[in-house]
N, C-alpha and C positions, 0 to 999 in steps of 0.2 A: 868668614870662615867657609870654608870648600868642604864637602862631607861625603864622601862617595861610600856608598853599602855594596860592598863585594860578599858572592854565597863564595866561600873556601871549603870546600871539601875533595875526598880521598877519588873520588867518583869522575872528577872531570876539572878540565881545568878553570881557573878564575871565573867567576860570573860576574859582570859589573852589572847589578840591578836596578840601580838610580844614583843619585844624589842630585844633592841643595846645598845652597848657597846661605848660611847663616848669619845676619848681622849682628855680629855679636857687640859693635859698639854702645847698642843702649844698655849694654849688663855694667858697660864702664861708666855710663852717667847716673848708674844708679846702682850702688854698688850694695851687697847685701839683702837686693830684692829680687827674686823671683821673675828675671826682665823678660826672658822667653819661655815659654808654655804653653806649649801649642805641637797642634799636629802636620805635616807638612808634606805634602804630596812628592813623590820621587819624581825628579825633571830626568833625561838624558836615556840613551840607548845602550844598550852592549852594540859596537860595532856591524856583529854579525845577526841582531835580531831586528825585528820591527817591532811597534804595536800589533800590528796585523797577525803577526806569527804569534799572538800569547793568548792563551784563552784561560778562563777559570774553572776550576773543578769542576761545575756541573757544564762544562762545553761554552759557554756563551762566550763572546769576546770580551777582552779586556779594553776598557773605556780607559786605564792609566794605570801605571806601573807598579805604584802600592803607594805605602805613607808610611812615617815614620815620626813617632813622637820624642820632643825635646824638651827638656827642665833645662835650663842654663842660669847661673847669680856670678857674681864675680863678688870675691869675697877681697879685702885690703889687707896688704900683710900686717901679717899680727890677728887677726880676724879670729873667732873660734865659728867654727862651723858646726853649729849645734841647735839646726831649727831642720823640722822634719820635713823633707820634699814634699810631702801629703800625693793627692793622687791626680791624675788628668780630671781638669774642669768641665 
């Protein structure tokens, strides 16, 4: 699964800020459990930026593009989905 994190706002147009590449096949070999959980680093560019061009609030440079956390289960039809995500490990 392909994931791309776009900023949308009124301010400017599209931001492509990252995305990953999720495999989400092991939620289907294991279905009803909690198969991805985890945090996962933003790959890829906005066309018109670099690394080089991003810095962080206090000025220093940006070592990578951010991260972005995932809970994924695949549940079987018929399934009730009624166990609590709880929180990142």
């Amino acid at each position: 699964m392909h994931v791309k994190i776009v900023d949308v706002d009124n301010q400017s147009s599209n931001d492509l800020l990252g995305e990953i590449y999720l495999d989400w096949r092991i939620c289907l070999l294991n279905p009803g459990k909690w198969a991805i959980d985890k945090v996962f680093h933003l790959e890829g560019l906005n066309r018109h930026r670099s690394l080089k061009d991003l810095y962080l609030l206090n000025g220093s440079p940006a070592t990578r593009l951010g991260e972005i956390y995932f809970k994924v289960r695949f549940l079987t039809h018929g399934s009730k989905d009624d166990k609590d995500p709880g929180f990142l490990k």
